[in-house]
mmCIF file of the N, C-alpha and C atoms, coordinates in Angstrom:
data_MODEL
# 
_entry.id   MODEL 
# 
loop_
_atom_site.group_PDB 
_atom_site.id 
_atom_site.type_symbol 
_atom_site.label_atom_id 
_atom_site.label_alt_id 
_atom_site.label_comp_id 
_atom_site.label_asym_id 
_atom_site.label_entity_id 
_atom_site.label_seq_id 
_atom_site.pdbx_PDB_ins_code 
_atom_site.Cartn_x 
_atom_site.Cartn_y 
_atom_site.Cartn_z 
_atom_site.occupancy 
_atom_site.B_iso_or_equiv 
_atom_site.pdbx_formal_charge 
_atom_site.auth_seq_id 
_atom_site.auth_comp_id 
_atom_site.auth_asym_id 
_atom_site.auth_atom_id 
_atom_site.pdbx_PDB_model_num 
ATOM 1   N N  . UNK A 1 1  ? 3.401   8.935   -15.283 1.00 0.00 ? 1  UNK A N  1 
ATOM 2   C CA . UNK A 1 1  ? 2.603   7.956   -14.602 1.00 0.00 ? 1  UNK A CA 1 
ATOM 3   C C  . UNK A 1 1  ? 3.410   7.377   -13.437 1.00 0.00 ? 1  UNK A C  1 
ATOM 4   N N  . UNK A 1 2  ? 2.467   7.160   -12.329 1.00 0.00 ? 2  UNK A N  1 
ATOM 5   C CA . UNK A 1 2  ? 3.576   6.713   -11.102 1.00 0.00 ? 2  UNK A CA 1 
ATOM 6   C C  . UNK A 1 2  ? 3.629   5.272   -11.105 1.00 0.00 ? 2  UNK A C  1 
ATOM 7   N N  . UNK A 1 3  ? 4.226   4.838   -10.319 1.00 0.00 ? 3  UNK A N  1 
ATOM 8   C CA . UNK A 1 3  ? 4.489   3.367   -10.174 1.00 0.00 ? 3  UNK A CA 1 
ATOM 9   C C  . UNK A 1 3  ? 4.377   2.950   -8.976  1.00 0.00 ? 3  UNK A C  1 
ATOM 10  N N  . UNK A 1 4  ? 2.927   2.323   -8.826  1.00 0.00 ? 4  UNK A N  1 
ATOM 11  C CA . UNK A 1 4  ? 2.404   2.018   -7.147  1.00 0.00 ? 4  UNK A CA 1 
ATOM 12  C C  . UNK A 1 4  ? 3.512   0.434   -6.344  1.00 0.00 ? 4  UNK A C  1 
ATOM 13  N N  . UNK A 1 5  ? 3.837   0.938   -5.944  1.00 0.00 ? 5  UNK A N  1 
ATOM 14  C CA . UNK A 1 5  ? 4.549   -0.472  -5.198  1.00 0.00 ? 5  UNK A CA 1 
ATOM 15  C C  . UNK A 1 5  ? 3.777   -0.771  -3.504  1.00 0.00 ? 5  UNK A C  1 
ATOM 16  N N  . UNK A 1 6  ? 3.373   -2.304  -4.000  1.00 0.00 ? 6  UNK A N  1 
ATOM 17  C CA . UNK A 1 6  ? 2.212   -2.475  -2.837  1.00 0.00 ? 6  UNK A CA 1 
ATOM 18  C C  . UNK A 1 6  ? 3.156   -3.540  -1.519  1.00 0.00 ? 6  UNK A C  1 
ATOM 19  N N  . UNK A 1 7  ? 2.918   -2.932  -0.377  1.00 0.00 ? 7  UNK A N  1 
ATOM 20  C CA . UNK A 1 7  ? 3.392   -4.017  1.062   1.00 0.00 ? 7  UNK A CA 1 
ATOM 21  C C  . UNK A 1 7  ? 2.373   -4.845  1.556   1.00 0.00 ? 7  UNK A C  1 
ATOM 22  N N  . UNK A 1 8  ? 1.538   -4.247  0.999   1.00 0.00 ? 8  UNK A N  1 
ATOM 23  C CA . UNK A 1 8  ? 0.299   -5.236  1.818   1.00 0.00 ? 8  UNK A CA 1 
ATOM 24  C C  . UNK A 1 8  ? 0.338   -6.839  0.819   1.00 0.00 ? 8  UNK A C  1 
ATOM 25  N N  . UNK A 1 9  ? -0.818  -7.481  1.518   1.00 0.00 ? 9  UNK A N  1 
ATOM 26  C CA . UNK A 1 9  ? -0.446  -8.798  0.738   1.00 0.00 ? 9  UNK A CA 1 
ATOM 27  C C  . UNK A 1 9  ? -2.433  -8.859  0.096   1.00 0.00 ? 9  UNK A C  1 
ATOM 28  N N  . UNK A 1 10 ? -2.691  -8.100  -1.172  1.00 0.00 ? 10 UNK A N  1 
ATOM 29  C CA . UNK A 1 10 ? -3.418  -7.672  -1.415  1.00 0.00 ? 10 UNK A CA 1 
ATOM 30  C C  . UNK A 1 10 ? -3.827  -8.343  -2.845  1.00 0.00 ? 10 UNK A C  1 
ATOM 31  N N  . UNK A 1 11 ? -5.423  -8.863  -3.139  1.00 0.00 ? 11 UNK A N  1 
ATOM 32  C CA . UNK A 1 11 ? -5.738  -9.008  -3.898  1.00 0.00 ? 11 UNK A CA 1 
ATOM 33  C C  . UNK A 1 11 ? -5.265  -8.664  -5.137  1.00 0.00 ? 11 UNK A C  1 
ATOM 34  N N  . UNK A 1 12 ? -5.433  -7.164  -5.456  1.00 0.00 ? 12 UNK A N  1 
ATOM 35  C CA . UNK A 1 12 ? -4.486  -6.447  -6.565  1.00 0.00 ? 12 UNK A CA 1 
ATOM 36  C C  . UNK A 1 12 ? -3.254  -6.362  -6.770  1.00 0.00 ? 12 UNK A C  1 
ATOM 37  N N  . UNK A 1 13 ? -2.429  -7.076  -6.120  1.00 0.00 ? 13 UNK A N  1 
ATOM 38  C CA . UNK A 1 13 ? -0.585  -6.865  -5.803  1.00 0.00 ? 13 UNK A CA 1 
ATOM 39  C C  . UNK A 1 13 ? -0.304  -7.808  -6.928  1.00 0.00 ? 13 UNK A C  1 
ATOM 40  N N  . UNK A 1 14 ? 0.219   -7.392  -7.593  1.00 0.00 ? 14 UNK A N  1 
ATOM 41  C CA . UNK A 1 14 ? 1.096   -8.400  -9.151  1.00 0.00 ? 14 UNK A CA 1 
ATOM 42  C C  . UNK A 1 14 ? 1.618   -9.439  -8.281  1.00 0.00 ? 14 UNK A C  1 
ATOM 43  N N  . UNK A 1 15 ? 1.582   -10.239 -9.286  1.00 0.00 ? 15 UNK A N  1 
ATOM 44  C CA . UNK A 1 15 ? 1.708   -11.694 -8.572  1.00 0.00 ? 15 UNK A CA 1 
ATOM 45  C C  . UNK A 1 15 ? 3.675   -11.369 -9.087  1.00 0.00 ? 15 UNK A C  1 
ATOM 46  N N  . UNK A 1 16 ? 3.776   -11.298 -9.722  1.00 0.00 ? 16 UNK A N  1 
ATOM 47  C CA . UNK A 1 16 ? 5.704   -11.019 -10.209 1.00 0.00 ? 16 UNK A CA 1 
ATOM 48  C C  . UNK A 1 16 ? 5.989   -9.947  -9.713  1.00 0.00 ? 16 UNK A C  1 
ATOM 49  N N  . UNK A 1 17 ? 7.538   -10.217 -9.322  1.00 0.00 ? 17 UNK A N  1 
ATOM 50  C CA . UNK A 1 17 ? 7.653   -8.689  -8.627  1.00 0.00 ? 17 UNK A CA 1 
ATOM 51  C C  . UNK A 1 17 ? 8.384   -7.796  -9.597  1.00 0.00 ? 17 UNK A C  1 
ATOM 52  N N  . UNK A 1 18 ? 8.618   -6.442  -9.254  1.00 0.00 ? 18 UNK A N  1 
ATOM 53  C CA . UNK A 1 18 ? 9.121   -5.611  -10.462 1.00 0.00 ? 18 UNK A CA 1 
ATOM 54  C C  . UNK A 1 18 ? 10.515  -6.023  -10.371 1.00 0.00 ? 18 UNK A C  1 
ATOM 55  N N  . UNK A 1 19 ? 11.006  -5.634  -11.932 1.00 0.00 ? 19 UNK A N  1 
ATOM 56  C CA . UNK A 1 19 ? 12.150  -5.874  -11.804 1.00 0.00 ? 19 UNK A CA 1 
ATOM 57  C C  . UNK A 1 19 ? 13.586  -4.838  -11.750 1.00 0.00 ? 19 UNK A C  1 
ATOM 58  N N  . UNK A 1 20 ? 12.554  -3.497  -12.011 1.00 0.00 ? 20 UNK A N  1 
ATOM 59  C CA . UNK A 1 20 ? 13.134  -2.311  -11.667 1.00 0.00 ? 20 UNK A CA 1 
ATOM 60  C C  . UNK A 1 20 ? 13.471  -1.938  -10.222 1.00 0.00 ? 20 UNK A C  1 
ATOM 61  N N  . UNK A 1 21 ? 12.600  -2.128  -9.511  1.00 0.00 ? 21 UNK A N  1 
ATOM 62  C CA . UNK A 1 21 ? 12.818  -2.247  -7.938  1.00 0.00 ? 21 UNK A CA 1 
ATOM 63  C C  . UNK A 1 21 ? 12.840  -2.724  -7.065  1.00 0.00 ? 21 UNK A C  1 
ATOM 64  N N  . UNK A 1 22 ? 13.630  -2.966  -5.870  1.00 0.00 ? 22 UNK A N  1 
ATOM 65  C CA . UNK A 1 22 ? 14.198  -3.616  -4.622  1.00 0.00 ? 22 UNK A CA 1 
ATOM 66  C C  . UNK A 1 22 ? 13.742  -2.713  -3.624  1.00 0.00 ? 22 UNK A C  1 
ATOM 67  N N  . UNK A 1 23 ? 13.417  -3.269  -2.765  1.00 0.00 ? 23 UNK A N  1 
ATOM 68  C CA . UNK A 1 23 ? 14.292  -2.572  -1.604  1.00 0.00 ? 23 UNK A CA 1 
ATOM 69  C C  . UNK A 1 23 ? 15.347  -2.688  -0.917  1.00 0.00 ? 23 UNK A C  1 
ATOM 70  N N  . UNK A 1 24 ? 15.799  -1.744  0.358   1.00 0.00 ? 24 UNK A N  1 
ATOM 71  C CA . UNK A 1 24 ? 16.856  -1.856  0.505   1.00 0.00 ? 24 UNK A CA 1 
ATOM 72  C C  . UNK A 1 24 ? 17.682  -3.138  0.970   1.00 0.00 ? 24 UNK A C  1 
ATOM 73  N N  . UNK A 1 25 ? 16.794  -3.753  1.791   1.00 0.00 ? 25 UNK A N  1 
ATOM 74  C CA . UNK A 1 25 ? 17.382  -4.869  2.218   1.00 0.00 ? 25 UNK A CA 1 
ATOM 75  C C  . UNK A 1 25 ? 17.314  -5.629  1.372   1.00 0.00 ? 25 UNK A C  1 
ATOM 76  N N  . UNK A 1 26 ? 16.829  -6.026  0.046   1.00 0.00 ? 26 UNK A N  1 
ATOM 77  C CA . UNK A 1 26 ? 16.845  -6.820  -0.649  1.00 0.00 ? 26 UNK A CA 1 
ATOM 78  C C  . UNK A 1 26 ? 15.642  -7.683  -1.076  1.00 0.00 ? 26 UNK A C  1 
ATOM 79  N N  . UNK A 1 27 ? 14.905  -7.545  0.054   1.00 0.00 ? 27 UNK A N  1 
ATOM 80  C CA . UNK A 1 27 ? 12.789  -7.616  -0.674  1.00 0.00 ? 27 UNK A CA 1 
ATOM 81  C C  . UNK A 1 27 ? 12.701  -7.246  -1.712  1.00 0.00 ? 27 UNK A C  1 
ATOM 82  N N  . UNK A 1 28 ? 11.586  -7.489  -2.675  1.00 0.00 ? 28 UNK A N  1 
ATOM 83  C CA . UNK A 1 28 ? 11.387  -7.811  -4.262  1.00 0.00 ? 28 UNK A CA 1 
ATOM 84  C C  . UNK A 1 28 ? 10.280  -6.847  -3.795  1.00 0.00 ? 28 UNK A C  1 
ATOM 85  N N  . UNK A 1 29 ? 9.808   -6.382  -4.407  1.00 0.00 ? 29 UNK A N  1 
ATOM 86  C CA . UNK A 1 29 ? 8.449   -5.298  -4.691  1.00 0.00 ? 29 UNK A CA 1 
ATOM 87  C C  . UNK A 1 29 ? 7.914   -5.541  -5.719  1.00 0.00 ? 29 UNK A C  1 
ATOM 88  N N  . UNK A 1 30 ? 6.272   -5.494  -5.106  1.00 0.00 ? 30 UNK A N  1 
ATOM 89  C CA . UNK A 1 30 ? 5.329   -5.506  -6.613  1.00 0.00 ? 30 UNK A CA 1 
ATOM 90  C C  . UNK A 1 30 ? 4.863   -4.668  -6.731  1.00 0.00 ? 30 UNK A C  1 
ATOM 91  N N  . UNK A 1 31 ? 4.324   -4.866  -7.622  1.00 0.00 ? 31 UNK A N  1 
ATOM 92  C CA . UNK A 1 31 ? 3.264   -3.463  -8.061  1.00 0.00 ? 31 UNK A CA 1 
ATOM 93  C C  . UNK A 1 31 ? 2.040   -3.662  -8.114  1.00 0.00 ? 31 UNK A C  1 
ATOM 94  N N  . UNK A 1 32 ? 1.064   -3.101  -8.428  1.00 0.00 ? 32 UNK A N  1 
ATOM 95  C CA . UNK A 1 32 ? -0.444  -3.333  -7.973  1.00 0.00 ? 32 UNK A CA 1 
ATOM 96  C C  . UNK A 1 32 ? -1.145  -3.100  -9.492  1.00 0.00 ? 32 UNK A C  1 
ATOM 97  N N  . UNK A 1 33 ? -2.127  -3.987  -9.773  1.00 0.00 ? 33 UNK A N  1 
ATOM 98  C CA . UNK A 1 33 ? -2.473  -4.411  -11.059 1.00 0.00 ? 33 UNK A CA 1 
ATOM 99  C C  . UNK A 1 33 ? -3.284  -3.509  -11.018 1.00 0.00 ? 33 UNK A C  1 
ATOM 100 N N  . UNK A 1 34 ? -4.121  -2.772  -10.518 1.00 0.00 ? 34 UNK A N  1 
ATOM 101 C CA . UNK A 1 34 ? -5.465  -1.860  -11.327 1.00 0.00 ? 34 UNK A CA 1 
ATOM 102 C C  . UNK A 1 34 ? -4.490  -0.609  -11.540 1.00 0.00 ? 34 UNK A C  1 
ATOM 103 N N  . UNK A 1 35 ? -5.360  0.155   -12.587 1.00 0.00 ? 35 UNK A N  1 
ATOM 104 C CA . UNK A 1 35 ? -5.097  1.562   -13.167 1.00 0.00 ? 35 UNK A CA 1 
ATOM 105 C C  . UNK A 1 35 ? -4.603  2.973   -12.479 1.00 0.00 ? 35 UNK A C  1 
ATOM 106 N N  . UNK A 1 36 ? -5.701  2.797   -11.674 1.00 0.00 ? 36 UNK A N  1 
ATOM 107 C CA . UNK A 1 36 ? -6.373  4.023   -11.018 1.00 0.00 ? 36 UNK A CA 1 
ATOM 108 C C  . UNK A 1 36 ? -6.038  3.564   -9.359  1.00 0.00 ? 36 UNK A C  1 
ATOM 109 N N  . UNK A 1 37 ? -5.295  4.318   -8.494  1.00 0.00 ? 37 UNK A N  1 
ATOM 110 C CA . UNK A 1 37 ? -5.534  4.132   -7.166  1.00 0.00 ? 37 UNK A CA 1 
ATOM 111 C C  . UNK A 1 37 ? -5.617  5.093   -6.349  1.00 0.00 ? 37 UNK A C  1 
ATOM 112 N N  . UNK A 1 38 ? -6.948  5.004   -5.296  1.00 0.00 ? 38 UNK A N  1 
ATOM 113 C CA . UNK A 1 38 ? -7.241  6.067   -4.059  1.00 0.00 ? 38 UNK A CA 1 
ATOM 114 C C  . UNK A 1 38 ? -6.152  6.393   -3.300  1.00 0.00 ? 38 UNK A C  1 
ATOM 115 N N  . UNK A 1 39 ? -5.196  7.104   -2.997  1.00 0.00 ? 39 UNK A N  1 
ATOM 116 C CA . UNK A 1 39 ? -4.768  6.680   -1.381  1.00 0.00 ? 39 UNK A CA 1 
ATOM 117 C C  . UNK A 1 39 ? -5.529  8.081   -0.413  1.00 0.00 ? 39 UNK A C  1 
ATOM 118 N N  . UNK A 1 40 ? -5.833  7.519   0.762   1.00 0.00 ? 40 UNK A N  1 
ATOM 119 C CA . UNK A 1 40 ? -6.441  8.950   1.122   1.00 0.00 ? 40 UNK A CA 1 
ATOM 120 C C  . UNK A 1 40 ? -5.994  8.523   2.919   1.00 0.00 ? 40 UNK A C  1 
ATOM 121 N N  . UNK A 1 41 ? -6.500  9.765   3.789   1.00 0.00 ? 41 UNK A N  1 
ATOM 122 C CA . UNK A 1 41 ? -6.304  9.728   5.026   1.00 0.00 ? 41 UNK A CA 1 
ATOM 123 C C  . UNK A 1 41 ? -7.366  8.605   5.740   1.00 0.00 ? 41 UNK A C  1 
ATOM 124 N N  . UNK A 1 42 ? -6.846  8.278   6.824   1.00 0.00 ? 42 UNK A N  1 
ATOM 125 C CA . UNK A 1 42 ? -7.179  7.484   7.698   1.00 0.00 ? 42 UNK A CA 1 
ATOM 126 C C  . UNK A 1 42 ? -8.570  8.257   8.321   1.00 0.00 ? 42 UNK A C  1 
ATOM 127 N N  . UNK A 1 43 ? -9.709  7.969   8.397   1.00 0.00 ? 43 UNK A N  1 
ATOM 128 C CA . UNK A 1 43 ? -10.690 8.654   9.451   1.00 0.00 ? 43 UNK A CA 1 
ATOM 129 C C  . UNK A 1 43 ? -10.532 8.740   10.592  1.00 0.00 ? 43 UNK A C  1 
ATOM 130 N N  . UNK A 1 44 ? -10.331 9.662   10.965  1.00 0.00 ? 44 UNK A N  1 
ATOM 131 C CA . UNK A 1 44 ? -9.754  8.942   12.430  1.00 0.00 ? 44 UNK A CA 1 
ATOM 132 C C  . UNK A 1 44 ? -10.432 10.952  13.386  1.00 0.00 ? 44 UNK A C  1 
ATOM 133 N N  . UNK A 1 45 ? -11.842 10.801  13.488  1.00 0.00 ? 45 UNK A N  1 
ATOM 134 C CA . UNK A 1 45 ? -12.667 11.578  14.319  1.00 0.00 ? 45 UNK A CA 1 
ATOM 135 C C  . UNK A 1 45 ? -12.125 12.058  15.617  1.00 0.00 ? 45 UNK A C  1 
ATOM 136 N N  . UNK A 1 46 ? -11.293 11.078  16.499  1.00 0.00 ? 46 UNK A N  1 
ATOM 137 C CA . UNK A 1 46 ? -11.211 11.518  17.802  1.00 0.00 ? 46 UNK A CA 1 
ATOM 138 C C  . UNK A 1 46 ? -9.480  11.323  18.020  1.00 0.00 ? 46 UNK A C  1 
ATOM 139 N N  . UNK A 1 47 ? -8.795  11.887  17.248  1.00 0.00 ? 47 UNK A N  1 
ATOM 140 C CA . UNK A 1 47 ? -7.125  11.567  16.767  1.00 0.00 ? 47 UNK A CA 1 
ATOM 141 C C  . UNK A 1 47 ? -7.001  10.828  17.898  1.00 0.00 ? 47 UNK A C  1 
ATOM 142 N N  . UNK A 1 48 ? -7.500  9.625   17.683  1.00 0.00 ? 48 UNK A N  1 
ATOM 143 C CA . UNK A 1 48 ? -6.442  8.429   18.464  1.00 0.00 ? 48 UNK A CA 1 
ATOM 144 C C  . UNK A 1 48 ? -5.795  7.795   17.769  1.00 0.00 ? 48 UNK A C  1 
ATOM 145 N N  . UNK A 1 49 ? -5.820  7.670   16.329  1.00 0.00 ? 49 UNK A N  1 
ATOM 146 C CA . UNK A 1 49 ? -5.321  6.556   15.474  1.00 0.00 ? 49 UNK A CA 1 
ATOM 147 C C  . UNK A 1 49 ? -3.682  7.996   15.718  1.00 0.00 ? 49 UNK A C  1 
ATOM 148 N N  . UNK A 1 50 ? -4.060  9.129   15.366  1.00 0.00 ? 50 UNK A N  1 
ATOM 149 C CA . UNK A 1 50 ? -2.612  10.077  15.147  1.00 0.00 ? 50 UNK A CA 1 
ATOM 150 C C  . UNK A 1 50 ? -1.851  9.751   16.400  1.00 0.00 ? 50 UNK A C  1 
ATOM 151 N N  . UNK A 1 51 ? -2.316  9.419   17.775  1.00 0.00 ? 51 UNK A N  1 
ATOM 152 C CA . UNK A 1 51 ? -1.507  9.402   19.002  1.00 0.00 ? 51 UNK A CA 1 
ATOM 153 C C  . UNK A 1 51 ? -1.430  7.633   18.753  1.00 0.00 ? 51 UNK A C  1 
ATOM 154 N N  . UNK A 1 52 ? -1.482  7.070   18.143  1.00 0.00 ? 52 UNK A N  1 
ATOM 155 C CA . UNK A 1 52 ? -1.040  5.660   18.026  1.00 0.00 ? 52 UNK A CA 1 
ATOM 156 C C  . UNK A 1 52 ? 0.000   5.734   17.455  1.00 0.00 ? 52 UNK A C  1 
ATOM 157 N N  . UNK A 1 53 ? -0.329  5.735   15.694  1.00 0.00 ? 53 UNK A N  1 
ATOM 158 C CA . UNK A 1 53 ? 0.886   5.155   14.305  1.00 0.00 ? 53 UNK A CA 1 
ATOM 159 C C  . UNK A 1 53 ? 1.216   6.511   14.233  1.00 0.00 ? 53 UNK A C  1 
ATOM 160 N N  . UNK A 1 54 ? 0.835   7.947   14.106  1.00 0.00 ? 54 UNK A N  1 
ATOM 161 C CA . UNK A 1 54 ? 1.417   9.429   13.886  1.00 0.00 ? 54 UNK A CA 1 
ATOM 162 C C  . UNK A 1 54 ? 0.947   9.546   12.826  1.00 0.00 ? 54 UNK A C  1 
ATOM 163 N N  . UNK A 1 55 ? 1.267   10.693  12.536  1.00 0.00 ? 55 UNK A N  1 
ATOM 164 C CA . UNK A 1 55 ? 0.630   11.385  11.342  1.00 0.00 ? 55 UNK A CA 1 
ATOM 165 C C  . UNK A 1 55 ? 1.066   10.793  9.768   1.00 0.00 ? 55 UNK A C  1 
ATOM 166 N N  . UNK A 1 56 ? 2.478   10.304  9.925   1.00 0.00 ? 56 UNK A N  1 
ATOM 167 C CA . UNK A 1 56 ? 3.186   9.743   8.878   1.00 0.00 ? 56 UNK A CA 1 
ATOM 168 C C  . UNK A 1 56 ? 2.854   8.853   8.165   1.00 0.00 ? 56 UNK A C  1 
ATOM 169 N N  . UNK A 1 57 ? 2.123   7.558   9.214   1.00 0.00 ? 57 UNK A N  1 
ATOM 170 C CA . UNK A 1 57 ? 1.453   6.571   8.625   1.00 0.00 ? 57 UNK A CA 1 
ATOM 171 C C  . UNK A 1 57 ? -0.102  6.636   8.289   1.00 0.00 ? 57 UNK A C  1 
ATOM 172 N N  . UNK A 1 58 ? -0.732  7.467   8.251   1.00 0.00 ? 58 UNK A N  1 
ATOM 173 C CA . UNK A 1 58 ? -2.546  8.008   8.131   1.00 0.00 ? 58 UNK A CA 1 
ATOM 174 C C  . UNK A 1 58 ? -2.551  7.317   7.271   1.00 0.00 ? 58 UNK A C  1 
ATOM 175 N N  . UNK A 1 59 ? -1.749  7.064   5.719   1.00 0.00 ? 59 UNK A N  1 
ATOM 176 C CA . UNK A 1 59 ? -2.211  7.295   4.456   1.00 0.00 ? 59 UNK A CA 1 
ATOM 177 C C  . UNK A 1 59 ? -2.929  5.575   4.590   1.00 0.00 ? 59 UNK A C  1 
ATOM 178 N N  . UNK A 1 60 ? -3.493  4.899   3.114   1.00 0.00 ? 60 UNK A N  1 
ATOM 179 C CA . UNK A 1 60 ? -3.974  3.828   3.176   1.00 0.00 ? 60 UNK A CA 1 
ATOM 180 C C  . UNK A 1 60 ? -4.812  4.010   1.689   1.00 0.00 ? 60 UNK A C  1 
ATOM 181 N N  . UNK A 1 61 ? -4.672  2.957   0.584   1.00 0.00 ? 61 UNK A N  1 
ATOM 182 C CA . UNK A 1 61 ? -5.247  2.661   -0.281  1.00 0.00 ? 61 UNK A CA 1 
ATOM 183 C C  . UNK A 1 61 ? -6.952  2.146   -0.146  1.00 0.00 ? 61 UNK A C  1 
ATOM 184 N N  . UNK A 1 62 ? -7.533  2.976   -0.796  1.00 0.00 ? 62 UNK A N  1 
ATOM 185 C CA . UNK A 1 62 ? -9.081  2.985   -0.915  1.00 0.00 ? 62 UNK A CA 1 
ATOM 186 C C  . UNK A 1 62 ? -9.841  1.854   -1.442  1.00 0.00 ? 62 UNK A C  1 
ATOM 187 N N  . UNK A 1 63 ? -8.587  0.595   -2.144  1.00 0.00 ? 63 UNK A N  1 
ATOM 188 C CA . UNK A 1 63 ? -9.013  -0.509  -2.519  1.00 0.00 ? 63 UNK A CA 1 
ATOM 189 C C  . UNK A 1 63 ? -8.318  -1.398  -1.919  1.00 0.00 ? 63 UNK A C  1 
ATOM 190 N N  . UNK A 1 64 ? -7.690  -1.155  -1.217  1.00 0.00 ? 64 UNK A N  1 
ATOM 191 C CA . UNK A 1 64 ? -7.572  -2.796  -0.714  1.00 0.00 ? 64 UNK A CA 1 
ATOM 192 C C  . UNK A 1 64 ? -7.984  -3.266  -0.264  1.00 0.00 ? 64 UNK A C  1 
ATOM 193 N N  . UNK A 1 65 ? -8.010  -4.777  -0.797  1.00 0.00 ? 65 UNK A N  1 
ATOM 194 C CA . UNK A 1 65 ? -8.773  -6.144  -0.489  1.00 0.00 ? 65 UNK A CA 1 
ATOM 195 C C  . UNK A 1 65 ? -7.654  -7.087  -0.080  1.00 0.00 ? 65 UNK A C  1 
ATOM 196 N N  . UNK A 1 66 ? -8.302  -8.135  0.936   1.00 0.00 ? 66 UNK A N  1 
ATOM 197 C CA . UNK A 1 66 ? -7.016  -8.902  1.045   1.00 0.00 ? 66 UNK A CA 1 
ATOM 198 C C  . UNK A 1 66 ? -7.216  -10.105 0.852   1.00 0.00 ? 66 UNK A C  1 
ATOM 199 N N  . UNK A 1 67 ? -6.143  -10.778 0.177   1.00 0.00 ? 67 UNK A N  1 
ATOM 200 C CA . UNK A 1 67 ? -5.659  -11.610 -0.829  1.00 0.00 ? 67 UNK A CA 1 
ATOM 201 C C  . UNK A 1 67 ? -6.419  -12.926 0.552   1.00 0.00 ? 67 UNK A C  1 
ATOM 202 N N  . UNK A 1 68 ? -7.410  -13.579 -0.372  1.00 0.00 ? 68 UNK A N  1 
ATOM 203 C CA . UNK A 1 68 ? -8.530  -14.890 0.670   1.00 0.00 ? 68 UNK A CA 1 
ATOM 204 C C  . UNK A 1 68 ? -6.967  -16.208 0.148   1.00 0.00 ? 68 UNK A C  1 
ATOM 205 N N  . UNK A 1 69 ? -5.738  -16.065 -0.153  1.00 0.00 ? 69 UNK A N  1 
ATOM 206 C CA . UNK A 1 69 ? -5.285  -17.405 -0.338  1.00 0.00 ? 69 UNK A CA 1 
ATOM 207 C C  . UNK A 1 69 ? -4.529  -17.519 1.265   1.00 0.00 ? 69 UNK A C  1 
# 
């Protein structure tokens, strides 16, 4: 089973951060409370989003919501 670690500041993002992982600089990482998560490509019809962010960044979770606090 993988272990989603979320950057966004997202409805589903564990409110505690893990305690298995850091990053490098020393940011706390959470993890994301539902089960099951989408990640899929960016739509992007007329590759302008690819000549923007590149191909590297397309990806993007199919549920995120963002956190109304």
């Amino acid at each position: 089973m993988a272990t989603v670690i979320c950057t966004m500041n997202c409805k589903h993002r564990s409110k505690r951060p893990l305690r298995k992982y850091t990053f490098k600089d020393g940011r706390k990482c959470y993890g994301c409370k539902l089960e099951t998560v989408t990640i899929s490509r960016i739509f992007d019809p007329d590759a302008y989003v690819i000549q923007v962010i590149e191909e590297e960044q397309m990806a993007h979770c199919n549920f995120y919501e963002p956190d109304g606090t």
